[in-house]
Residue, then its C-alpha position, 0 to 999 in steps of 0.5 A: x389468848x384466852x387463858x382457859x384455852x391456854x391453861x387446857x392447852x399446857x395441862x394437855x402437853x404436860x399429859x401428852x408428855x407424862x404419857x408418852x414417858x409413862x408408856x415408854x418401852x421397857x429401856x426408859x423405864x428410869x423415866x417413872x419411877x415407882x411410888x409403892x405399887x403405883x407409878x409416879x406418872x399415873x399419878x402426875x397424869x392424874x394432876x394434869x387431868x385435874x388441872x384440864x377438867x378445872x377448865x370446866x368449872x367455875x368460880x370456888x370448884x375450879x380452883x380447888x380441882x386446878x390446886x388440887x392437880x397442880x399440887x400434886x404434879x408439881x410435888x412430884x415433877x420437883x421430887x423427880x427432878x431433883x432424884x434424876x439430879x442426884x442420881x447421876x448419868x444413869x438418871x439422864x431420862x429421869x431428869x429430863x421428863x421431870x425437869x420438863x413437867x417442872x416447867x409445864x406445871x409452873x407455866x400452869x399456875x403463873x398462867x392461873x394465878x396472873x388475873x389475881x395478881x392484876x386486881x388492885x386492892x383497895x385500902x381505907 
């Protein structure tokens, strides 16, 4: 499979996701958590747009929009991961949406970063 295709697939599933936890009804609001005025999910939605749009580019200027993206949905998807954790039953919600974008995101540079672990280095 292409990996352009899978990476835009994963980063669509993963905003598809966060998506549908970040519109949730008013109950399931624990699941995104507010960072200041700003909620957790728009700014992991904004990561997983970047990781999409890097599909567009190439050489220097994707991989900077993809680490960019990646860095930020992966701080915050661990950050919330562990706060649902540690929060106790009442972060069921919390730990689940954060645990699964966890897995997304990893998938996502294992995906990006496994063609430059296949070139061989040359030594003298």
């Amino acid at each position: 499979m292409n990996r352009l295709l899978l990476i835009g697939t994963l980063a669509m599933a993963g905003f598809l996701a966060t998506l549908g936890s970040a519109v949730a009804p008013f109950g399931d609001a624990a699941a995104c958590l507010p960072l200041g005025s700003v909620p957790a999910c728009a700014l992991v939605l904004g990561g997983y747009a970047a990781m999409f749009s890097s599909t567009l580019f190439t050489g220097w200027r994707a991989s900077a929009v993809f680490l960019s993206g990646w860095i930020i949905a992966l701080s915050l998807s661990v950050a919330g991961a562990l706060t649902g954790a540690l929060g106790g039953p009442p972060a069921v919600a919390l730990f689940l949406t954060s645990f699964f974008s966890t897995i997304t995101v990893a998938a996502l540079g294992v995906t990006w970063v496994r063609p430059y672990l296949c070139q061989p280095i040359w030594s003298r």
